[in-house]
C-alpha positions in Angstrom: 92.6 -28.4 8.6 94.6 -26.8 11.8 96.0 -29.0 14.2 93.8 -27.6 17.0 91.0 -28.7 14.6 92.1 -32.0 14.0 92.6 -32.4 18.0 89.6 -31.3 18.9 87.7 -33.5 16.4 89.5 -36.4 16.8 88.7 -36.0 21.1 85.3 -35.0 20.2 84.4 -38.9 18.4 86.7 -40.5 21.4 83.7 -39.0 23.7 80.9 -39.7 21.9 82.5 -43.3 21.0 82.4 -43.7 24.5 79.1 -42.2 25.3 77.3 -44.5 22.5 79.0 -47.5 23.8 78.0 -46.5 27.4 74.4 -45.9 26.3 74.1 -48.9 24.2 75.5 -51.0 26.9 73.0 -49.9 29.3 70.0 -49.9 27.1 70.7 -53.5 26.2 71.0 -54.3 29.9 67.6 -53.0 30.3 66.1 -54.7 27.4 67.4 -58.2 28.4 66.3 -57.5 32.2 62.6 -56.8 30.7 63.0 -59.9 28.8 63.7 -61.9 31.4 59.4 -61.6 31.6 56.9 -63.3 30.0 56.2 -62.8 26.7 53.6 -60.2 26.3 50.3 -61.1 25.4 49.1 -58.2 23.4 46.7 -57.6 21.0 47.6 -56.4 17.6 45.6 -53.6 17.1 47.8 -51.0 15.6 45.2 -48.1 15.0 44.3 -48.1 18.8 48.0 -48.3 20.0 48.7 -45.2 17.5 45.7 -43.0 18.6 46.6 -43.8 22.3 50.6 -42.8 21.6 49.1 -39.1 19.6 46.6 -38.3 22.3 49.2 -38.9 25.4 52.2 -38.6 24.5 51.9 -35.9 21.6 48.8 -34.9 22.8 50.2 -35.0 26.5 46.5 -35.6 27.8 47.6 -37.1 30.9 49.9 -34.6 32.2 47.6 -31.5 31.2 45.3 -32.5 34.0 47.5 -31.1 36.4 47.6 -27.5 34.3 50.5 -26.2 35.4 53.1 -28.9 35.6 51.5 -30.1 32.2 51.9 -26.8 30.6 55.7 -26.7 31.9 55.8 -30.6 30.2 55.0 -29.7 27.1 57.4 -27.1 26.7 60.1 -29.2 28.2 58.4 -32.3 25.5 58.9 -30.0 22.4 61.4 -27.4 23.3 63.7 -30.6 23.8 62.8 -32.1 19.9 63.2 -28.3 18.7 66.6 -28.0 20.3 68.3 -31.4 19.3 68.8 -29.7 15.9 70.2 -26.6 17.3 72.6 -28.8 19.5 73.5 -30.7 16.1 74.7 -26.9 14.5 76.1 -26.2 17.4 78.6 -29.5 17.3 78.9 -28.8 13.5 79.9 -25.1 14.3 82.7 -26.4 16.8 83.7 -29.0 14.3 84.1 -26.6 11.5 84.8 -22.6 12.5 82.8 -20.4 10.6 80.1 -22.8 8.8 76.4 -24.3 9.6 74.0 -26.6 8.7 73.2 -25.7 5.1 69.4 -25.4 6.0 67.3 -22.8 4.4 65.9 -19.5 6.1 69.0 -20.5 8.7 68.1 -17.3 10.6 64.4 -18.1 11.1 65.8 -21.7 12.1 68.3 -20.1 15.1 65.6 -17.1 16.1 63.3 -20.2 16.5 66.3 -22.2 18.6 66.8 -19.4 21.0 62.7 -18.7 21.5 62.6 -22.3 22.2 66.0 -22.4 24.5 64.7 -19.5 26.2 61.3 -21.1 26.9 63.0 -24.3 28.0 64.7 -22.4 30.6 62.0 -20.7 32.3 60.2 -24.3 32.2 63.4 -25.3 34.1 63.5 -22.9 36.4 59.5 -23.1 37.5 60.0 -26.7 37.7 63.1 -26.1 40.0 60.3 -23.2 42.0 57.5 -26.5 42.2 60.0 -28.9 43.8 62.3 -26.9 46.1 60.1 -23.7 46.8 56.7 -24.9 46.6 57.5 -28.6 48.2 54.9 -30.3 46.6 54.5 -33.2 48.5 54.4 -35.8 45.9 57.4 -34.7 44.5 61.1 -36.1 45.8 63.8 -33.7 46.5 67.7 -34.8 46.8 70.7 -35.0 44.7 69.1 -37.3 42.2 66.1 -35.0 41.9 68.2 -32.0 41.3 70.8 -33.4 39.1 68.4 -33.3 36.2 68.1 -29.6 36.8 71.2 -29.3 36.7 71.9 -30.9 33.8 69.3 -28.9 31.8 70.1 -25.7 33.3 73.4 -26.2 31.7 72.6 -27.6 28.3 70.9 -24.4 27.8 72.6 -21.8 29.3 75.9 -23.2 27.0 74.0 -23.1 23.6 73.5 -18.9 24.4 76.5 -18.0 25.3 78.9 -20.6 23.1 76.3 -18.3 20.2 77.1 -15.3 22.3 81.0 -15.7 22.1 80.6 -17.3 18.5 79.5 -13.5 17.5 82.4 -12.2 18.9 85.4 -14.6 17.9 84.0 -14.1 13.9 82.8 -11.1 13.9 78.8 -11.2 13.7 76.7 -8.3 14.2 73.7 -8.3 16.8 70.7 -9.3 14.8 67.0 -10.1 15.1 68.1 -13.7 13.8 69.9 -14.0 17.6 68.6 -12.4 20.2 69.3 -13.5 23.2 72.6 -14.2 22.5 73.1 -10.8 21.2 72.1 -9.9 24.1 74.4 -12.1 26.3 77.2 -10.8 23.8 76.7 -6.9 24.6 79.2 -6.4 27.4 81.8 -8.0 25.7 81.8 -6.9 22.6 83.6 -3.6 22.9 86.9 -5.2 24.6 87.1 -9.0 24.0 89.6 -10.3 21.5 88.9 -12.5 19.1 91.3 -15.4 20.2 89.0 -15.2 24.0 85.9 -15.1 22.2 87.2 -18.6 20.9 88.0 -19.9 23.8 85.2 -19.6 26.0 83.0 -20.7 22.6 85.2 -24.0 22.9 84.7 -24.2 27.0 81.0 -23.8 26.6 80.6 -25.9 23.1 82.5 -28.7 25.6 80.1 -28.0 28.6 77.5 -28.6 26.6 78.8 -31.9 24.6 80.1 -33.5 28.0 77.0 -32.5 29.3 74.4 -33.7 26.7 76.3 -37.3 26.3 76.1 -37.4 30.2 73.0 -36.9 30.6 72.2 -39.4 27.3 74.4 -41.8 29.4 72.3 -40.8 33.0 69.1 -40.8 31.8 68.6 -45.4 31.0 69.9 -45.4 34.5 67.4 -43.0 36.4 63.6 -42.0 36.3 64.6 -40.6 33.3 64.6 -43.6 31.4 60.9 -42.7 31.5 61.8 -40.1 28.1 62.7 -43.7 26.5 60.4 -46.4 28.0 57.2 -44.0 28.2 56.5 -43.3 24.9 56.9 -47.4 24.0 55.0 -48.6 27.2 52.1 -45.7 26.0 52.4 -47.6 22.8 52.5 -51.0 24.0 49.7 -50.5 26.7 47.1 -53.4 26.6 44.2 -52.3 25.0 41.8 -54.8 26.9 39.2 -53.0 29.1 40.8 -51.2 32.0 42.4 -53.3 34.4 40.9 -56.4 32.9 42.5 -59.5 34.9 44.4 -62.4 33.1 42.7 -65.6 33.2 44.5 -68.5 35.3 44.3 -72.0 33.0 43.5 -74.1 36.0 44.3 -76.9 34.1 47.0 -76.2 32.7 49.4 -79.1 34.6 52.8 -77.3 34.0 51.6 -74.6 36.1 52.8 -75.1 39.9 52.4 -72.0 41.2 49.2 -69.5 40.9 49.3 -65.5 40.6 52.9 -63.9 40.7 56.0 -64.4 43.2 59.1 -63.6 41.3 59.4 -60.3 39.1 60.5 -62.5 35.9 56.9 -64.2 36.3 55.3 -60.7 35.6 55.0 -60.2 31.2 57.2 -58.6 29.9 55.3 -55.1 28.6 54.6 -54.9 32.9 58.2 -54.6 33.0 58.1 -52.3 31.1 56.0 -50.2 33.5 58.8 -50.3 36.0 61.3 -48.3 33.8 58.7 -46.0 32.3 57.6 -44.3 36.0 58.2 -41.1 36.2 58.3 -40.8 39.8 56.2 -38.0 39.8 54.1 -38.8 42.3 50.9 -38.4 40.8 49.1 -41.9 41.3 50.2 -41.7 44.8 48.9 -38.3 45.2 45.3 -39.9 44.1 45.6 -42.7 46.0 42.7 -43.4 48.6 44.6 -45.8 50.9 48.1 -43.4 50.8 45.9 -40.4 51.2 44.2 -42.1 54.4 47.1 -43.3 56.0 48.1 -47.0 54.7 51.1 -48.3 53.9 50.7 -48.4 50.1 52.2 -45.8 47.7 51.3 -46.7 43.5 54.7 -45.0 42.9 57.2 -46.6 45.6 55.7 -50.2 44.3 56.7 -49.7 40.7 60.3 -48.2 41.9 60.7 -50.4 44.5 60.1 -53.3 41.8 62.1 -51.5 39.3 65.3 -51.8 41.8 64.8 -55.3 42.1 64.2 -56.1 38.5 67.4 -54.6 37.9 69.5 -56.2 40.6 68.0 -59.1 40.2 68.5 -58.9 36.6 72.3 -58.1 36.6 72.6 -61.2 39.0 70.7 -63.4 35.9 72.2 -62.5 33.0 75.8 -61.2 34.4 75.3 -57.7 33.0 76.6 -54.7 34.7 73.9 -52.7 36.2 75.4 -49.3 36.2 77.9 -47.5 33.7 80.7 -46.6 33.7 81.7 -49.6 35.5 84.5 -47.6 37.5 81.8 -45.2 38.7 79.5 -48.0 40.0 81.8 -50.2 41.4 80.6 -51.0 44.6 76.6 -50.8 43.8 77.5 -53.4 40.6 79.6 -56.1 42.9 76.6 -55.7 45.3 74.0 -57.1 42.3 76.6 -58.8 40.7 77.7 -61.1 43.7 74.2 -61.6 45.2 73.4 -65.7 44.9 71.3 -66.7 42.4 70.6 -70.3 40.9 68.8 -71.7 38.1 67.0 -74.7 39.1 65.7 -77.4 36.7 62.2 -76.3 35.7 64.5 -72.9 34.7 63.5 -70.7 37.3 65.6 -69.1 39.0 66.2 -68.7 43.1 67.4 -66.0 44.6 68.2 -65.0 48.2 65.6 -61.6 47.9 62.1 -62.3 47.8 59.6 -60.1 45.9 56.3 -60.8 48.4 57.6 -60.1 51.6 61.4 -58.5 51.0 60.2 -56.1 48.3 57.1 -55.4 48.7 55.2 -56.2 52.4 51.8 -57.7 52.5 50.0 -55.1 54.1 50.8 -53.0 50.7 49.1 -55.3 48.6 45.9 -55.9 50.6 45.3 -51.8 50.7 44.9 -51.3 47.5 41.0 -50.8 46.6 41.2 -51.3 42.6 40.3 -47.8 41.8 42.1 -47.5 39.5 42.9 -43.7 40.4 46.9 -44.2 40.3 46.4 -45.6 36.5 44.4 -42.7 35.3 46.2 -40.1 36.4 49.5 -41.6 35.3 51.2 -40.0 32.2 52.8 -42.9 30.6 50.1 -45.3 31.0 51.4 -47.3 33.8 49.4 -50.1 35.3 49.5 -51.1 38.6 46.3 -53.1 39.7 47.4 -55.8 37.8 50.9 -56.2 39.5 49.2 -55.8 42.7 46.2 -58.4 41.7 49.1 -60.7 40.2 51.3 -61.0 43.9 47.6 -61.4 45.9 46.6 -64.2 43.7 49.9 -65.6 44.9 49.3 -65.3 48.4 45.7 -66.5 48.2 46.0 -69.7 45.7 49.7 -70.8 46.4 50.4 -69.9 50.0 46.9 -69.8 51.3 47.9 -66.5 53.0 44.8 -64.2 54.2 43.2 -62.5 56.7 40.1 -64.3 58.8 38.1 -61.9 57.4 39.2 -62.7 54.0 39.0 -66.7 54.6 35.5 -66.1 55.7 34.1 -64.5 53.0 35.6 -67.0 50.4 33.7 -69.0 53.1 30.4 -67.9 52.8 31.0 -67.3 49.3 31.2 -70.9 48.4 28.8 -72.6 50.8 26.3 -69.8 50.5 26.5 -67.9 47.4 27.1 -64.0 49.4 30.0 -62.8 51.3 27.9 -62.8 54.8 27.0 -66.6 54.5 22.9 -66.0 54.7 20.8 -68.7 53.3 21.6 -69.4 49.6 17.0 -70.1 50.2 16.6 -66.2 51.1 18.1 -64.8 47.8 14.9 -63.6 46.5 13.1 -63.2 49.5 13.4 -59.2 48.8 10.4 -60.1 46.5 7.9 -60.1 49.5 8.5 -56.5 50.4 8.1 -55.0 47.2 4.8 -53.1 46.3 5.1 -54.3 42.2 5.4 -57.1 40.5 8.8 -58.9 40.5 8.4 -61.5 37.5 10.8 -64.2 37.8 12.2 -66.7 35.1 10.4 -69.1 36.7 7.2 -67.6 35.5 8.7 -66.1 32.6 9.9 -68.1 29.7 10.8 -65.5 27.1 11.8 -62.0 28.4 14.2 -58.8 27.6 16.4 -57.8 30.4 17.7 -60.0 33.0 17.6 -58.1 36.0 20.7 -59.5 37.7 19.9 -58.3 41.7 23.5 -59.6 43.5 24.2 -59.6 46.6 23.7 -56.8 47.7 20.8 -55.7 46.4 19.4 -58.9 47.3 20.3 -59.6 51.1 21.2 -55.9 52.4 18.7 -54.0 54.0 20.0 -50.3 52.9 20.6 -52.0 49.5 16.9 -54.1 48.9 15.5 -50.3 48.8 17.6 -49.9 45.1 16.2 -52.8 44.5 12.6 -52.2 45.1 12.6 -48.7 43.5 14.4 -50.2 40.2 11.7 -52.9 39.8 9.2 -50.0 40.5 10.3 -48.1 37.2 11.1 -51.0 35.1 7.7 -51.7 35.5 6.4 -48.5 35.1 8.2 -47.9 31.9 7.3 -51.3 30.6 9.9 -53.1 30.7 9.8 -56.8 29.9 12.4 -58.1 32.4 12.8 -61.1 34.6 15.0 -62.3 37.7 16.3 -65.5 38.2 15.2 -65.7 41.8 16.7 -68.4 44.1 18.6 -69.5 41.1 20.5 -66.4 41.2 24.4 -66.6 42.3 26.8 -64.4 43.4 28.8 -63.0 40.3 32.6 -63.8 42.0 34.2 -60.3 41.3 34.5 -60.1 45.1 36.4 -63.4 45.4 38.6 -62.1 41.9 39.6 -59.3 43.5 40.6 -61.0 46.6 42.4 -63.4 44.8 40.7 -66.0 44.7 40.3 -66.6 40.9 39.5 -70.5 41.6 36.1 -69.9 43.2 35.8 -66.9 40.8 35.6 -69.4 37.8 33.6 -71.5 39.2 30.9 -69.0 39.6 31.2 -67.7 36.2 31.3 -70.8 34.3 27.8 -71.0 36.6 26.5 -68.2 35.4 27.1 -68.1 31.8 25.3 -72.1 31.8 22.2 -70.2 33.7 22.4 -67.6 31.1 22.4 -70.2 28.3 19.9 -71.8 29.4 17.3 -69.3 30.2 18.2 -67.6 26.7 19.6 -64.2 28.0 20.4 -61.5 25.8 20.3 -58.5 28.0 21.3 -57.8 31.5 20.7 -54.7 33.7 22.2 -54.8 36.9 22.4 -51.9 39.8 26.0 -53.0 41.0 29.0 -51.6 39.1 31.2 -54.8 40.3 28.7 -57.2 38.1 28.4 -54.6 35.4 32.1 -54.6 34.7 32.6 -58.3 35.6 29.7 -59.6 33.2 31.0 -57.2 30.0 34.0 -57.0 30.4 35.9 -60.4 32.2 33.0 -63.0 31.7 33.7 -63.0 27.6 37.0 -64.8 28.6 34.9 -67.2 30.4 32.8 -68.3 27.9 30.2 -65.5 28.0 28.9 -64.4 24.3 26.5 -61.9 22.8 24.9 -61.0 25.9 24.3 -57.1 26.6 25.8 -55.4 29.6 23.9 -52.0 30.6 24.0 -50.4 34.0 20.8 -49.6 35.8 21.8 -45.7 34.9 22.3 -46.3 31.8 19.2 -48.1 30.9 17.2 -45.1 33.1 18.5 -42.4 31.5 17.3 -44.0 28.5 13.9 -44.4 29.5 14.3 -41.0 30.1 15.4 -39.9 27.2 13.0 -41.9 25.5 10.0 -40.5 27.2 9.3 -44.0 28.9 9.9 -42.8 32.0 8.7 -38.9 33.0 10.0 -37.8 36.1 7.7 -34.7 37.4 7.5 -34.5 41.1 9.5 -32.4 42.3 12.5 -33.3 44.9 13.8 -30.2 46.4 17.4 -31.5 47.3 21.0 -30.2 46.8 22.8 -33.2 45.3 26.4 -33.8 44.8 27.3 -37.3 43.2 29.3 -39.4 44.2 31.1 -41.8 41.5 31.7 -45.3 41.7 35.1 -46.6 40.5 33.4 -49.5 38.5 31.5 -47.5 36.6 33.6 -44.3 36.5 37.1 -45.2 35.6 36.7 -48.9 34.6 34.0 -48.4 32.4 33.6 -44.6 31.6 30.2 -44.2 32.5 30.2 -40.4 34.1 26.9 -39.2 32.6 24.3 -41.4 32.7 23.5 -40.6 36.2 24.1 -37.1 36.3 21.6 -36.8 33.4 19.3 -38.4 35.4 19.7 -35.9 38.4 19.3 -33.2 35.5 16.0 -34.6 34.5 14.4 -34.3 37.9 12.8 -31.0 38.8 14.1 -29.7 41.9 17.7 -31.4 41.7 20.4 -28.9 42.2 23.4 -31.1 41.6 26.9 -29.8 42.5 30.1 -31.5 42.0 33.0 -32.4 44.6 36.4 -30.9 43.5 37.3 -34.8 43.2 34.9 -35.9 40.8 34.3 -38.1 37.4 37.6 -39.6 36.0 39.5 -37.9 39.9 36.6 -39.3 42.3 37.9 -41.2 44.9 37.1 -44.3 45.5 34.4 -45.5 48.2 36.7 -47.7 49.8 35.0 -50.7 49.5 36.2 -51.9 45.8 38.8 -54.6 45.5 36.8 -56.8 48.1 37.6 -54.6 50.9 34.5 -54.3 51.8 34.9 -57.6 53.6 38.1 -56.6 55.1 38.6 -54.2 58.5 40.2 -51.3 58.1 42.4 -50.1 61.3 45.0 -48.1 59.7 45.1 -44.3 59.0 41.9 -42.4 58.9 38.8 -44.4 57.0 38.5 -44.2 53.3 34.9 -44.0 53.2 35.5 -41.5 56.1 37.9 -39.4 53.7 35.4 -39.2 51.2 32.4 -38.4 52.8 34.3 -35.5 54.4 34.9 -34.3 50.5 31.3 -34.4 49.8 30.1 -32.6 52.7 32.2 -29.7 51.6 30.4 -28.5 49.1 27.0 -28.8 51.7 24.7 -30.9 50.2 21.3 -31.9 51.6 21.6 -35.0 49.7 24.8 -37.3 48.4 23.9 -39.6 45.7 25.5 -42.7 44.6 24.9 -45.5 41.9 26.5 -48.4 43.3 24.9 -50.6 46.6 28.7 -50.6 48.1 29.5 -46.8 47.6 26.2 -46.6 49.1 27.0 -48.1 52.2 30.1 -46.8 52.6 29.0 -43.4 52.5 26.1 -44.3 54.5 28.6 -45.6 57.5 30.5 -42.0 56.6 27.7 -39.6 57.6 27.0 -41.8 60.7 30.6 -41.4 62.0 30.4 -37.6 60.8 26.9 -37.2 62.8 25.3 -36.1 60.0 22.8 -38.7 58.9 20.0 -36.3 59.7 21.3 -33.4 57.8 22.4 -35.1 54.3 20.4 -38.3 53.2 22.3 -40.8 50.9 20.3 -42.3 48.3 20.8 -44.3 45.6 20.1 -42.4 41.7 17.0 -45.1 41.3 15.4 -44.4 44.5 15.7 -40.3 43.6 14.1 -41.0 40.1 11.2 -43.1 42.0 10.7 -39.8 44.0 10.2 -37.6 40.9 8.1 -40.1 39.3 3.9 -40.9 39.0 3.6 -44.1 39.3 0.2 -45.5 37.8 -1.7 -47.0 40.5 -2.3 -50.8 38.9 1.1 -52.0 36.9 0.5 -55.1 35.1 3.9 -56.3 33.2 2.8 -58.4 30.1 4.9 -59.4 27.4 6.5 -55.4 28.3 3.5 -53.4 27.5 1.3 -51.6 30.3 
């Protein structure tokens, strides 16, 4: 072997020595920062966590919502797997002059590199068009942002032309096998010796090695990391229902503190979540309270917690934060020397705190539980919980809230509703209605508990729901009961305020009314209870019980010919979805087949609709809360549906409802658009028989 040979080989294992030592080094940081967490509690169902890992991140579902930066993805995705074994001929090439990777139909394998290389390229240079020409706003621009263009702009342009100048220094004719390098070759064919043909191979075979090992080496270290950490958090995502929140052991005694204050307190597959973002701006893109003007962004709260897991992590376990070490030297004595202390119960206390330092207050009490940032995230990222996790904190350990907030957990507890009305006047709705309301008073033995809430039962706007859902349970004979006075609130409000003490307490309440009045079925017209009952209340103690939603029993009835809707309601409806059901629960098309079943319904959709509908504003118990930054959510939304000029917007959910109710109003349009619930549309379409006596279900 020549002596330039041996040189060169020898340097090229003293570089990636280095690089692998530099990459391990960093990966392990990584790994013992996330395990600084909790141990996640995960269920061990492997055929969920593999179909979920095919569909988005081979499937790349997620990021083919946004078409075009999806399309550019998945070229970028595969192109990349396509061309790690064109960089590994490549090396080989370098390493030994005039060989290649003994694989078979080797020109079909590099016509298939530089089709794929090319692609790559243009996927690189459209994404370069999308962040610096285009500017779209959720995506950052700076050095960092660049770099990685950078970096990939020369990885590829250095595999065609260290092939182009490979043809040259040994002699290779142009051939359909390379094409674009043939191409690149052209001009210098006819005058280039052989020895300068080598030569620039060698410069752009070394481009492309220093370049691929620093990027290996970058990439742990920057948003990148996502390439590593997304597909494992995609695979490691919990597979409870959406957003489903942990239950506090109240009495557990070891426990001193209640939601989460310090980032080690969050589990350790949420830590995860920091290091998989993307940074790609799309949850905070969907937000509703970024989009209206609030402090909150989905994205800056995972980086921003990211950061801090990883400085506070180098201060904890001593492990240098950046590499190489000589490169980083001032950012890594800036973790490394920040004070931290383990105290006896072995946590630890550290001069930076993550409620208040980190992340303010005002971010975590914007956030409506949507949901929207989590859907439209392409690694699976979760941030509800997080944010649900550091308001627990301030609610249960430092008793930190707004009045409006104290009130309601107020009213909550002394009255059983969030506006503190007479826990007596729950079923005083009753009087008004113009059909029978059987209670389980009166009713021993019965089908469907019809669980009213709050809403339904004490607001005005929100008793009509009520009264037109009793109207066609009866009229499709329906053998269902209500509990009446003995009805209480169902807590989700006080959950998703925080306050997960008074939630339990009204659970455990519920579930011993349930047992006791031998409930096996509940229909409910609020999307909170739905998703609360069937999907939180098994942790509680809740079993074999059936969870429908008013639309979803309706439809039904519909489908079953129980219910015949033949009036016709000349409206122009678009529908409006509610979080709860929508995204929490993935009901999208029970409603909308009941507006299909109604003669006279012309129903039209917002361009922000189904799984991309934005949220009402009211979820996450700000319905309680005032709102005096940035324009109104329920303002925002309202403005969306009048776009598309309906005469009517519909809704399925008593809190959407009066949220978009309160958005016509401020938009003077009350008179122009109606907003109705999808029960009270139905009731309009429907002949009701003029004496309805409910007996053991049958008219």
């Amino acid at each position: 072997m020549p002596m330039l040979q041996i040189i060169n080989l020898l340097l090229f294992l003293a570089v990636v020595g280095y690089a692998i030592y530099l990459v391990s080094y960093i990966l392990y940081s990584r790994y013992m920062f996330v395990k600084l967490g909790k141990p996640a509690d995960l269920k061990k169902d492997l055929g969920q966590r593999v179909n979920q890992t095919m569909v988005n991140v081979f499937g790349q579902k997620k990021l083919l919502k946004d078409t075009k930066s999806g399309i550019m993805h998945v070229v970028m995705f595969y192109g990349f797997i396509v061309i790690q074994f064109g960089a590994i001929d490549l090396f080989y090439k370098g390493l030994f002059p005039g060989k290649h990777l003994p694989l078979p139909a080797y020109g079909v394998f590099t016509f298939i590199q530089e089709f794929v290389v090319f692609s790559v390229l243009l996927a690189t240079i459209y994404a370069f068009y999308r962040r610096y020409v285009e500017q779209l706003a959720r995506l950052k621009r700076g050095f960092k942002a660049g770099l990685v263009i950078i970096f990939l702009t020369s990885l590829l342009t250095s595999i065609l032309f260290a092939a182009a100048f490979e043809q040259i220094w040994l002699g290779i004719e142009p051939s359909w096998e390379m094409p674009i390098s043939s191409l690149l070759a052209f001009p210098f064919a006819g005058w280039m010796s052989a020895t300068a043909a080598a030569v620039l191979f060698y410069i752009f075979w070394w481009i492309h090695l220093i370049t691929v090992l620093a990027f290996a080496v970058y990439v742990p270290q920057s948003k990148h990391f996502h390439l590593i950490a997304g597909p494992i958090n995609v695979f490691l995502k919990r597979t409870d229902p959406p957003s489903k929140l942990r239950t506090i052991d109240f009495e557990d005694e070891s426990l001193t503190e209640y939601g989460v204050s310090k980032i080690e307190d969050f589990h350790e597959n949420q830590l995860i979540d920091l290091y998989a973002c993307v940074e790609c701006g799309r949850c905070t893109n969907m937000c509703p309270a970024s989009n209206t003007g609030k402090m909150l962004s989905p994205m800056d709260l995972l980086v921003k917690m990211r950061d801090h897991l990883t400085d506070k992590g180098a201060a904890i376990t001593s492990r240098t934060p950046w590499m190489p070490a000589f490169a980083f030297s001032g950012a890594n004595e800036a973790a490394l020397n920040v004070g931290v202390t383990k105290e006896e119960d072995g946590t630890y206390k550290y001069p930076i705190d993550l409620i208040g330092d980190v992340i303010t207050e005002e971010e975590l009490w914007a956030c409506t539980t949507c949901r929207n940032c989590e859907d439209a995230c392409p690694v699976s990222n979760e941030h509800v919980d997080k944010i649900m996790d550091m308001r627990r904190h301030l609610v249960l350990t430092q008793g930190k809230m707004s009045p409006e907030v104290a009130r309601t957990f107020q009213n909550i507890e002394r009255q059983g509703n969030p506006w503190g009305l007479s826990r007596k006047d729950r079923a005083k709705w009753t009087e008004s209605a113009d059909t029978d309301v059987p209670s389980v008073k009166e009713k021993k033995e019965f089908e469907y508990l019809l669980y009213v809430g709050s809403m339904g039962s004490y607001d005005n706007r929100s008793q009509k729901i009520t009264h037109s859902l009793v109207k066609l349970l009866n009229q499709a004979g329906i053998d269902f009961a209500i509990l009446g006075k003995k009805e209480k609130n169902s807590g989700d409000t006080a959950r998703r305020l925080g306050n997960e003490f008074l939630y339990q307490q009204f659970a455990m309440d519920n579930i011993a009314l349930f047992e006791k009045h031998n409930v096996k079925k509940i229909v409910t017209a609020d999307p909170h209870a739905y998703n609360v009952f069937k999907n939180e209340y098994p942790d509680m103690g809740l079993e074999d019980i059936e969870v429908m939603h008013h639309t979803q029993l309706l439809a039904q009835l519909i489908r079953d010919g129980r219910l015949t809707p033949t009036k016709e309601v000349n409206e122009r409806v678009t529908f409006h979805d509610s979080c709860y059901l929508g995204r929490y629960n993935d009901e999208y098309e029970a409603p909308r087949d009941i507006f299909r079943a109604i003669p006279g319904i012309e129903l039209v959709e917002m361009d922000r609709n189904r799984e991309n509908g934005m949220c009402c504003g009211a979820g996450g118990g700000l319905m309680w809360m005032e709102e005096d930054k940035g324009v109104r959510v329920n303002v925002a939304r309202t403005e969306q549906a009048l776009k598309v000029t309906p005469s009517m917007i519909g809704s399925a959910c008593p809190y959407c409802l009066t949220m978009l109710s309160d958005g016509t109003k401020s938009k003077e349009m009350e008179e122009q658009v109606k907003t109705m619930d999808v029960a009270e549309v139905l009731a309009m379409s429907i002949e009701f028989d003029e004496h309805i006596e409910v007996a053991d279900g049958v008219h």
